[in-house]
C-alpha positions as CSV (number, residue, x, y, z in Angstrom):
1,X,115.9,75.4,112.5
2,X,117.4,79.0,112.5
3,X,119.1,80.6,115.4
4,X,118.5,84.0,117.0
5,X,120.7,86.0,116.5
6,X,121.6,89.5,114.7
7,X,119.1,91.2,112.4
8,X,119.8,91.8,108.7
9,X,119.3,94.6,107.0
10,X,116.8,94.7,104.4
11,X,114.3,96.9,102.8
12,X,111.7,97.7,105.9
13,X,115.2,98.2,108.5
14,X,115.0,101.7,108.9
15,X,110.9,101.6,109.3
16,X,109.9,102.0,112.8
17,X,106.2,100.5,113.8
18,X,104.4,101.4,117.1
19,X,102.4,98.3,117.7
20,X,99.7,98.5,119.7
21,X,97.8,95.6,118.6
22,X,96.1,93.0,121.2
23,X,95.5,89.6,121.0
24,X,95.7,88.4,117.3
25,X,95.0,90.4,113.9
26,X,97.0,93.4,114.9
27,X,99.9,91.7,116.7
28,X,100.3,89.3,113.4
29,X,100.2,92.4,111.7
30,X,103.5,93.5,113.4
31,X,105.3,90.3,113.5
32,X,105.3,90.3,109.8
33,X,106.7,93.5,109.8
34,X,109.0,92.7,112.0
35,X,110.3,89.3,110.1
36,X,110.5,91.8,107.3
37,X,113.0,93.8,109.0
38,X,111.0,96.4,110.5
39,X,111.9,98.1,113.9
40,X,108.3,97.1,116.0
41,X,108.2,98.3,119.3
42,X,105.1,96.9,121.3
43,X,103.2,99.3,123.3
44,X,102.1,97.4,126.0
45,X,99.3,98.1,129.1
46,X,102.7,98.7,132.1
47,X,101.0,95.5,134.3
48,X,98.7,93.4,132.4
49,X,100.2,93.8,128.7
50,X,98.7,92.3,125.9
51,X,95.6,89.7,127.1
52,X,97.3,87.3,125.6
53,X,100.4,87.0,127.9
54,X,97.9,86.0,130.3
55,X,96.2,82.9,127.8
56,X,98.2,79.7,129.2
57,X,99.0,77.4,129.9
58,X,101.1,76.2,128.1
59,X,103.8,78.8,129.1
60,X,107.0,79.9,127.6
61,X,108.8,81.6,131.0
62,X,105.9,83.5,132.7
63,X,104.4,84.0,129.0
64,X,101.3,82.0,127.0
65,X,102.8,80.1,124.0
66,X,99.8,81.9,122.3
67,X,101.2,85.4,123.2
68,X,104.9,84.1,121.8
69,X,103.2,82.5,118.5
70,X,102.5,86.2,117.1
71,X,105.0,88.9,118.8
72,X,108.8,87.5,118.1
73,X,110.4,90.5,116.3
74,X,109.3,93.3,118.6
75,X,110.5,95.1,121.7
76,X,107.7,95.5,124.4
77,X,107.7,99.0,126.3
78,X,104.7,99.5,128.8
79,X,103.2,102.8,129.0
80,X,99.6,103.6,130.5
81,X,97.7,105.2,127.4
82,X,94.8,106.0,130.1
83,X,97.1,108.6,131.8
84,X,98.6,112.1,130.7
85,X,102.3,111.0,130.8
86,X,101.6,108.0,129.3
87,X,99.8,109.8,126.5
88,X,102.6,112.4,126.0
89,X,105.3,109.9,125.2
90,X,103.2,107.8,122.8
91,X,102.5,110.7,120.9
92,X,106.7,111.4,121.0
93,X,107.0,107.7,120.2
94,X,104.8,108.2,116.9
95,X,106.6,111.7,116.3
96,X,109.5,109.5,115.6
97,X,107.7,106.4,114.0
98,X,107.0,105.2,110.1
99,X,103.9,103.3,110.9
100,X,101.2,102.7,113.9
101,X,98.8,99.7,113.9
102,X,96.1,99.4,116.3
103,X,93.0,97.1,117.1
104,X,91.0,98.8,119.6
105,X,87.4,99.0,119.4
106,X,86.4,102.1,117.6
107,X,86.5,105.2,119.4
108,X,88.8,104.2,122.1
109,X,91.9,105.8,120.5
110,X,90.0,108.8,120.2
111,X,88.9,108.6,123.9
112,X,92.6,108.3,125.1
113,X,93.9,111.1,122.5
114,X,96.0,109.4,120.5
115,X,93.5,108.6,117.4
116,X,94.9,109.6,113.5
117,X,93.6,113.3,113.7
118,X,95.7,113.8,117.1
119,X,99.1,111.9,115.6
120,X,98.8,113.5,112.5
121,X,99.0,116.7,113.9
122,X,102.3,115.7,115.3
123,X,103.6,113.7,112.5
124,X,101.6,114.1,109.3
125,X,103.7,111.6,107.4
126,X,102.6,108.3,110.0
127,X,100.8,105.2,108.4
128,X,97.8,104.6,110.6
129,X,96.5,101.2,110.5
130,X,93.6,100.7,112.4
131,X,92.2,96.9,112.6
132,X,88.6,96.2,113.5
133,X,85.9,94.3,113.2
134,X,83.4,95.8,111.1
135,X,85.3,98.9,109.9
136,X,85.4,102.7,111.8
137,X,82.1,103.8,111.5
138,X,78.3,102.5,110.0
139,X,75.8,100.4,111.6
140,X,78.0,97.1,113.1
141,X,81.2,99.3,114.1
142,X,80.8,99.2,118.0
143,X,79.9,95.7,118.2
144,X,82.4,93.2,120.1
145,X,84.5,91.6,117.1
146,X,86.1,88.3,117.6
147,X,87.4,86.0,114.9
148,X,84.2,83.2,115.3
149,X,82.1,86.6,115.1
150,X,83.2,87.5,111.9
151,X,83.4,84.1,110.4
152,X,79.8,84.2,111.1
153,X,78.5,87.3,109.4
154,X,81.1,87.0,106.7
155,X,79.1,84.0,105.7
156,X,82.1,81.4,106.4
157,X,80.4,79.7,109.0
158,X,77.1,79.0,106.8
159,X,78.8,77.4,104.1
160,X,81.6,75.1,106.5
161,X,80.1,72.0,107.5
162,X,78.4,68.9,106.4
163,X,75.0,69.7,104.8
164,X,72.5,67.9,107.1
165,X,74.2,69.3,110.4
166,X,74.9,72.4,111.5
167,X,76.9,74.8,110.0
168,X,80.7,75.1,112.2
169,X,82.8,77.2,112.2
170,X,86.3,77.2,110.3
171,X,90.2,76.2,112.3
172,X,91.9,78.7,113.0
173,X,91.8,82.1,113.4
174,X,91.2,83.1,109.8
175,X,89.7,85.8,109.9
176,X,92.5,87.6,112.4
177,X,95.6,86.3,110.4
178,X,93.7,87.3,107.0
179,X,93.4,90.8,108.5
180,X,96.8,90.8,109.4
181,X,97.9,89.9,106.2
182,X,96.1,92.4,104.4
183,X,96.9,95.3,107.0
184,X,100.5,94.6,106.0
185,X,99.8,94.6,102.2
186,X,97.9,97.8,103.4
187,X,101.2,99.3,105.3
188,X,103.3,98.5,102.4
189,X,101.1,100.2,99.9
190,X,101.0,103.3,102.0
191,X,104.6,103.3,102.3
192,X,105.3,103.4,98.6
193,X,102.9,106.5,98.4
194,X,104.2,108.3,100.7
195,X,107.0,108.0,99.0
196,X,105.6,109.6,96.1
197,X,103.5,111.8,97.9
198,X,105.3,112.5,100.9
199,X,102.0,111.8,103.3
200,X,101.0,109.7,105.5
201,X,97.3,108.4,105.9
202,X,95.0,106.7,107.8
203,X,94.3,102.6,107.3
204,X,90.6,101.5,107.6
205,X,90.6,97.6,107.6
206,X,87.8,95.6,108.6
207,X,88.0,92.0,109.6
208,X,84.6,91.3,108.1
209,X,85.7,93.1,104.6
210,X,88.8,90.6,104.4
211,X,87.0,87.6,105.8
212,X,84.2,87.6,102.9
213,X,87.4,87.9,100.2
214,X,87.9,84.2,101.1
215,X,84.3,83.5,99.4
216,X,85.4,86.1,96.3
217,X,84.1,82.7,93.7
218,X,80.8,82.0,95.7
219,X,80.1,85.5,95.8
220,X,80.8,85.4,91.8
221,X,78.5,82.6,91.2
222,X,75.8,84.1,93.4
223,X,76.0,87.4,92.0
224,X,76.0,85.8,88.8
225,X,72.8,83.5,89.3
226,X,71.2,84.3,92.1
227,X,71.4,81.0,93.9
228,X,72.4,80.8,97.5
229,X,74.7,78.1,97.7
230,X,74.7,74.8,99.7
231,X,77.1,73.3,102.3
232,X,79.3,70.5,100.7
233,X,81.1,69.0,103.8
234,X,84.2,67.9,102.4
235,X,83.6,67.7,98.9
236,X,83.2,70.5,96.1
237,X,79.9,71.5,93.8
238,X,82.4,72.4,91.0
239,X,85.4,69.9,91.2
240,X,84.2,66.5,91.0
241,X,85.0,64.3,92.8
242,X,86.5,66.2,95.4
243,X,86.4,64.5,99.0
244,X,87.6,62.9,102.2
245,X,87.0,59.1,101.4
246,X,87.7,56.1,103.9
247,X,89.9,53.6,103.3
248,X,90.5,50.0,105.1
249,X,92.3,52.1,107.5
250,X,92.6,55.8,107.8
251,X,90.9,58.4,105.6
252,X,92.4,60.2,102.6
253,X,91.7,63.8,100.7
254,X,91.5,63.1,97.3
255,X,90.3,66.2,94.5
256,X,90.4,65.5,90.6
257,X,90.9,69.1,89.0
258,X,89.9,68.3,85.5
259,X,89.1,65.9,83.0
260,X,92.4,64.2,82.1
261,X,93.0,63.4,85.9
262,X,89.4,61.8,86.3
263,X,90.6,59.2,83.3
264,X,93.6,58.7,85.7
265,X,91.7,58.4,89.2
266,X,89.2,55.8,87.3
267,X,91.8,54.1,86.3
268,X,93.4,54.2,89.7
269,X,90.3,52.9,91.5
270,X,89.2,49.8,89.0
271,X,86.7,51.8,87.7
272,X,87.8,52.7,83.9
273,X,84.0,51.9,83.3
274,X,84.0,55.8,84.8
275,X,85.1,56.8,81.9
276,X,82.9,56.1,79.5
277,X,79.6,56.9,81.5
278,X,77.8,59.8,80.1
279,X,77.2,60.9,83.1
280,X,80.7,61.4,84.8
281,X,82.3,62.4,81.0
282,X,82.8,66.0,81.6
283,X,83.3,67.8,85.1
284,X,79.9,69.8,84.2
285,X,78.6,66.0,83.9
286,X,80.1,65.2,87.3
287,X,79.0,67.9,88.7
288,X,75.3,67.1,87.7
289,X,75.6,63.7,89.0
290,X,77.7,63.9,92.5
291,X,75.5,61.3,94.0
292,X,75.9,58.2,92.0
293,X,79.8,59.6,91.7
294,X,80.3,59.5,95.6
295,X,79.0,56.2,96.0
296,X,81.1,54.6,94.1
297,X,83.9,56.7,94.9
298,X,83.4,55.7,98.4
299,X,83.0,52.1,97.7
300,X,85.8,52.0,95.6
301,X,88.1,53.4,98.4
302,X,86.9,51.2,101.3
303,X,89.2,48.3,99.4
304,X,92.3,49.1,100.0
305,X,94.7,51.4,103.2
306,X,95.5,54.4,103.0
307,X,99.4,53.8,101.9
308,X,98.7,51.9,99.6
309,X,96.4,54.3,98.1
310,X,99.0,57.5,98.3
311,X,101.2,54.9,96.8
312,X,98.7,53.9,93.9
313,X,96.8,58.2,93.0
314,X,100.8,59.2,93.3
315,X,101.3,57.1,90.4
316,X,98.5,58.2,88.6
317,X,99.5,61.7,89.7
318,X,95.9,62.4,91.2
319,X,95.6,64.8,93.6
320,X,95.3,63.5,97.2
321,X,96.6,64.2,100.8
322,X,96.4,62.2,104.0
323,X,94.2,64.1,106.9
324,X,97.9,65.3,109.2
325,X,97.0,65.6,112.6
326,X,99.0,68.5,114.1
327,X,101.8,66.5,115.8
328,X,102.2,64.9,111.4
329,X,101.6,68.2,110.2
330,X,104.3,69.9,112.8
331,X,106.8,67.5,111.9
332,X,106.3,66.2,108.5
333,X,109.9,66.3,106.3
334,X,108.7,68.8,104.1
335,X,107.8,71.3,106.4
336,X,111.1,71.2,108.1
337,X,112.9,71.1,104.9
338,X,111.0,74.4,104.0
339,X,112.3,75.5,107.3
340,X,108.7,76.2,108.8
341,X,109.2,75.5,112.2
342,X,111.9,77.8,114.1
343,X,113.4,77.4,117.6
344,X,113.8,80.8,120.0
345,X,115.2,81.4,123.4
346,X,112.5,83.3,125.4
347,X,114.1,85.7,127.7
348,X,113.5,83.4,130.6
349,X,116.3,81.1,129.3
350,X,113.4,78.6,128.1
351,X,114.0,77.4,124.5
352,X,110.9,77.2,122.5
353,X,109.7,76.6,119.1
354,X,107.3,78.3,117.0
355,X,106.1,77.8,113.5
356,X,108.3,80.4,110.8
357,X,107.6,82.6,108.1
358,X,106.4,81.4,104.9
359,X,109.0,84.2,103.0
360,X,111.5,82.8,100.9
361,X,113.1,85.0,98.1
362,X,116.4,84.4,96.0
363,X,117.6,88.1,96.5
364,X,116.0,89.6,100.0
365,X,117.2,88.3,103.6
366,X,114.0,88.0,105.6
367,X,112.3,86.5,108.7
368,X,116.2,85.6,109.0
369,X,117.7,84.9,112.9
370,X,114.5,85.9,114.9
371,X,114.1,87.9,118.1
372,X,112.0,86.8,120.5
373,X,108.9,87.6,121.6
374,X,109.6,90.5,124.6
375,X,108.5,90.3,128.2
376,X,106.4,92.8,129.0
377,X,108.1,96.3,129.6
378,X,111.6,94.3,128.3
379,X,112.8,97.7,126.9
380,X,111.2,100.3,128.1
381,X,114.4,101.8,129.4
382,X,116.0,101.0,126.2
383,X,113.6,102.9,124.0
384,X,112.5,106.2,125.9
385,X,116.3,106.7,126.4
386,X,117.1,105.7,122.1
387,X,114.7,107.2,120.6
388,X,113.4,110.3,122.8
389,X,116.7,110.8,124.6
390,X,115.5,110.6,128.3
391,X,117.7,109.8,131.2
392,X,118.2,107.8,133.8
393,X,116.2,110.3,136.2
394,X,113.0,111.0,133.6
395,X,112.6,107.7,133.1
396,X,112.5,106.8,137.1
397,X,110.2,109.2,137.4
398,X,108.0,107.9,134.9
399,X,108.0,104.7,136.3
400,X,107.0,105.8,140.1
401,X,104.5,107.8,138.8
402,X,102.8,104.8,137.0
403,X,102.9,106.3,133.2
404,X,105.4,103.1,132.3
405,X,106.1,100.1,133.8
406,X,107.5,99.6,137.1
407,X,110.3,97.2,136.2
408,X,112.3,95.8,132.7
């Protein structure tokens, strides 16, 4: 598990980010930055802070696990956008940023002054990424956005689920970390052209634009033919056989991605009788005839545990995977040999840990001796004094008159 400890210098080190992201897509947004290298200061409500700090338990110190899980990397300033003062020294901040990402509903940046037109008047070189749920403007843009939401009219939800039930929605957030993601590509595309153009510009991203992306092939297919598709449950219309069997014992993932692998799962099974069968010859065959194929699939598995069949398709080099439950998935060999699971010290002294970045490359240092996640207003001090020189004085003033936070 990596330490915390001192940042390296890479690429995005001398890029400063003004996060103002809440709860999930924008936050993730800035913790990638961040494990990138990027100076991310969190701009913070000065008593509540982000909702999430508030989601527990569990805790980390007087902080939800979930807040911790998507803001290590950052340093956490509160300031009251809702009043004057507080307005005036997030514009200063973005005077004297790279980059500003935000997830408010549309509109509200514009109702507290501090939307793209009024920070590009102040520094026309800032990357503005704003994150919502249905983009800036057009008929859907005010509506309240959450990640189910968008799974929903994305057209996730009506595709996830077993066929004769109804339709559920997918684990996990995917539709806020998929927006993060692509609000970073986003950031570092904008970042290169501004380096050729010497401009900054305003980011648009809409959850439900990157949430249908995951669908890009059934969108192909329907475009193509017309056909809405069907729910499958586990299994796939187009790689056959592709499901979650039973065993004697547990149940077991098994796909067959082409034909050559299908000779090797029959095989695998007792079934080489598969392989002659018109109907199961080609995948296109298989595909025609995934009743008759499931049943015996499903038979076939019921004979023997699930060991002994990882033990028997890894031999035949068939695809497969056992179902992990979290605690198995957490602390499987691999994924601590791939260094996916890191361990902090939260500012309260509590040690924590927290799953890593996925970025591994030969020549770059990255997502390399984490900071923890801040509590809220950590550095307030700390930044209005670094970055727009106040002292001691200014910034006690500040904080009596209730534009930042009342402590560090």
């Amino acid at each position: 598990m990596a330490e915390t400890g001192e940042r390296l210098e890479t690429a995005l080190s001398k890029v400063r980010v003004l996060d103002l992201g809440r709860v999930l897509a924008g936050p993730y947004c800035g913790q990638i930055l961040g494990d990138m290298g990027a100076e991310v200061i969190k701009v913070e409500h000065p008593v509540r802070g982000d909702d999430t700090r508030a989601w527990k338990p569990p805790a980390v110190g007087e902080d939800a696990a979930y807040f911790c899980a998507v803001n290590r990397n950052k340093r956490s300033i509160g300031i009251d956008l809702a009043s004057e003062e507080g307005r005036k020294l997030l514009l200063e901040l973005a005077k004297n940023s790279d980059v500003l990402v935000e997830n408010f509903r549309p509109g509200v940046t514009k109702r507290l002054g501090i939307d793209y037109a009024e920070i590009a008047k102040v520094n026309p070189k800032l990357i503005y990424c704003s994150i919502s749920g249905f983009g800036q403007e057009g008929p859907l843009a005010q509506r309240a956005a959450y990640d189910y939401v968008v799974q929903a009219t994305a057209g996730i939800i009506a595709l996830t689920g077993e066929p004769d039930r109804i339709p559920i929605r997918c684990a996990g957030a995917i539709s806020d970390y998929g927006t993060g993601l692509w609000s970073v590509v986003a950031v570092l595309f904008a970042l290169m052209e501004r380096d050729r153009t010497g401009k900054g510009q305003h980011i648009d991203m809409a959850m439900n634009d990157t949430t249908m992306l995951y669908l890009s092939h059934v969108a192909a297919m329907y475009f193509k033919d017309g056909i809405t598709p069907n729910r499958v449950g586990n299994g796939h219309e187009k790689i056959v056989p592709t499901d979650v069997y039973q065993t004697k014992d547990e149940p077991l993932m098994v796909l067959c991605g082409n034909d050559g692998m299908f000779e090797r799962l029959a095989k695998a099974v007792g079934r080489p009788d598969m392989i002659t069968d018109p109907r199961f010859k080609t995948n296109i065959d298989r595909s025609a005839n995934l009743g008759p194929l499931g049943e015996i699939m499903r038979e076939a598995m019921l004979t023997d545990t699930r060991a002994n069949w990882e033990e028997r398709l890894s031999e035949a080099d068939v695809a497969f995977a056992p179902i992990r439950s979290i605690e198995e998935a957490y602390t499987a060999e691999d994924v601590a040999e791939r260094g996916m699971v890191i361990e902090m010290e939260h500012a309260s002294g509590e040690t924590f840990r927290a799953l890593g970045s996925p970025l591994k490359m030969s020549e770059s240092q990255v997502a390399e001796n984490p900071l923890p996640p801040p509590t809220l207003g950590q550095h307030s001090a700390e930044i209005l004094s670094e970055i727009l020189g106040l002292d001691a004085d200014a910034i006690e003033t500040l904080r009596q008159n209730g534009a930042i936070n009342a402590a560090d």
